[in-house]
N, C-alpha and C positions, 0 to 999 in steps of 0.2 A: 504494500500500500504506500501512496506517494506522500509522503511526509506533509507537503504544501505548507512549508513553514513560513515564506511569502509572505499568503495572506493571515497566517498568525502575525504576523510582525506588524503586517496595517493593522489589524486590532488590538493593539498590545498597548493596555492603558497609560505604560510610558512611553511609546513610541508617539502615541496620539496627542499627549499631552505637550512634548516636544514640540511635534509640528504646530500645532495652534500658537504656542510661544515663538518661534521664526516667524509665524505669520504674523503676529503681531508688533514683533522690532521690523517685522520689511514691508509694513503696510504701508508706508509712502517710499518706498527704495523702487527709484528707480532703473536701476543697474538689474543682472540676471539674480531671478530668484531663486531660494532656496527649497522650494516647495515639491507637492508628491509629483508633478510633472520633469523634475529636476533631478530627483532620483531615481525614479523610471526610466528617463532619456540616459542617464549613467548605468543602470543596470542593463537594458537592453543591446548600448554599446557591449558593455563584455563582454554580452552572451555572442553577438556578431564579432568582435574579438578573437574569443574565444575561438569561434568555428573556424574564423580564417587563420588564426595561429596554431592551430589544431594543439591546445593546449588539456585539452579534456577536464577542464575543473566542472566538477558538481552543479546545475545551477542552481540549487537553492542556497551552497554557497555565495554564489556570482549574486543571488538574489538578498542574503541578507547583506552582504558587506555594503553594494549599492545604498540599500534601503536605511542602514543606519550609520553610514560615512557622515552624513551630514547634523546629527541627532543632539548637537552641542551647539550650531549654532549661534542661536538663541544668550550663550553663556558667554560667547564673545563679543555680540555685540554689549550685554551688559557689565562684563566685568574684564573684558579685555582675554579674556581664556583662548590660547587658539583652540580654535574648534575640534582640531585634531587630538587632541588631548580630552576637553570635554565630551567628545563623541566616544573614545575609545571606552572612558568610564562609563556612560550611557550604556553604550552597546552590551559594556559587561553587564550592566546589569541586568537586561532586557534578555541577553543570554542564556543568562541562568535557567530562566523558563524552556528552554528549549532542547532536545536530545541531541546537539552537536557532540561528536568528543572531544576530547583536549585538543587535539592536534587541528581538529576544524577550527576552533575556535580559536586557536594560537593564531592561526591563519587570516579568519576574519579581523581578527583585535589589530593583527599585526597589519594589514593592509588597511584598516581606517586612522591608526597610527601612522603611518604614511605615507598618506595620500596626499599631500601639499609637499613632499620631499624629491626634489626634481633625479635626484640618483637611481631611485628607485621606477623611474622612466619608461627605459627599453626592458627593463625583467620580463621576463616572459612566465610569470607567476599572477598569483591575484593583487601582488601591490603593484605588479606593472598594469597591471589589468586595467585598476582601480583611478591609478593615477592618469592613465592615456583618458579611460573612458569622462573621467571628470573634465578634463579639460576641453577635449572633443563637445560634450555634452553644449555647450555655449555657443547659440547661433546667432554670433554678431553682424553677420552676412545682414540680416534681415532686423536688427536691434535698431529703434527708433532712439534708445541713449548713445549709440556708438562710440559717436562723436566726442559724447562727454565722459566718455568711461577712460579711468588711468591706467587700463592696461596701455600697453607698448604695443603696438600695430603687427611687430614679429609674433605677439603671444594670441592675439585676436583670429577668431575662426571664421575671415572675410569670405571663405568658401566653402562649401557643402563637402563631406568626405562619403558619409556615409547617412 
């Protein structure tokens, strides 16, 4: 039977809680949000990743690391926390609830732990995965802030890839 740990994670009273709090520090941000269509366009990339790097990772893997990379936030914009850090604690916790084993989990923890860490890049693992697919995930091609956004024009994704 298929685990569909997924959609335990959209239900998961801290997961949920999370997102209503991002949505509430980025309700006049007008730069790329942080929202369920944000993490979805990042998990979907790694599963398309995935197949074209024929790396075989799990997708409910692929599916939780996506879904709670971003789950902190909320913590930075109010306390200056990088998210990567408050996400990793989050995660764990929201974890616990679920039959991953250690070694999944080291996995997930470890790849939303560095997901903002440019070395971690070309890996052909889940923190390469994690890190391509996030940044991929930003369609500034078509962003009406573009303009005014402080990325660097090399870091911006002026064209469609996938």
């Amino acid at each position: 039977m298929k685990k569909d740990y997924r959609n335990k994670i959209l239900h998961h009273e801290v997961f949920k809680r999370c997102c209503e709090e991002i949505e509430k520090e980025e309700r006049n941000r007008i730069f790329c949000k942080h929202d369920i269509n944000h993490l979805l366009d990042v998990a979907r990339l790694m599963m398309i990743l995935n197949v074209k790097e024929d790396l075989n990772i799990d997708e409910e893997i692929i599916y939780a690391t996506a879904l709670l990379h971003d789950t902190g936030r909320h913590l930075q914009y109010r306390f200056g926390i990088g998210h990567e850090i408050s996400s990793f604690f989050i995660a764990t916790e929201i974890l616990r609830d679920f039959n991953f084993n250690k070694k999944e989990k080291y996995k997930i923890l470890n790849a939303i732990l560095n997901h903002r860490d440019k070395r971690v890049s070309k890996e052909k693992n889940l923190n390469g995965l994690l890190y391509r697919a996030d940044k991929m995930s930003r369609a500034c091609f078509c962003c009406k802030a573009e303009k005014l956004c402080n990325w660097p024009d090399n870091k911006k994704n002026l064209s469609m890839k996938y």
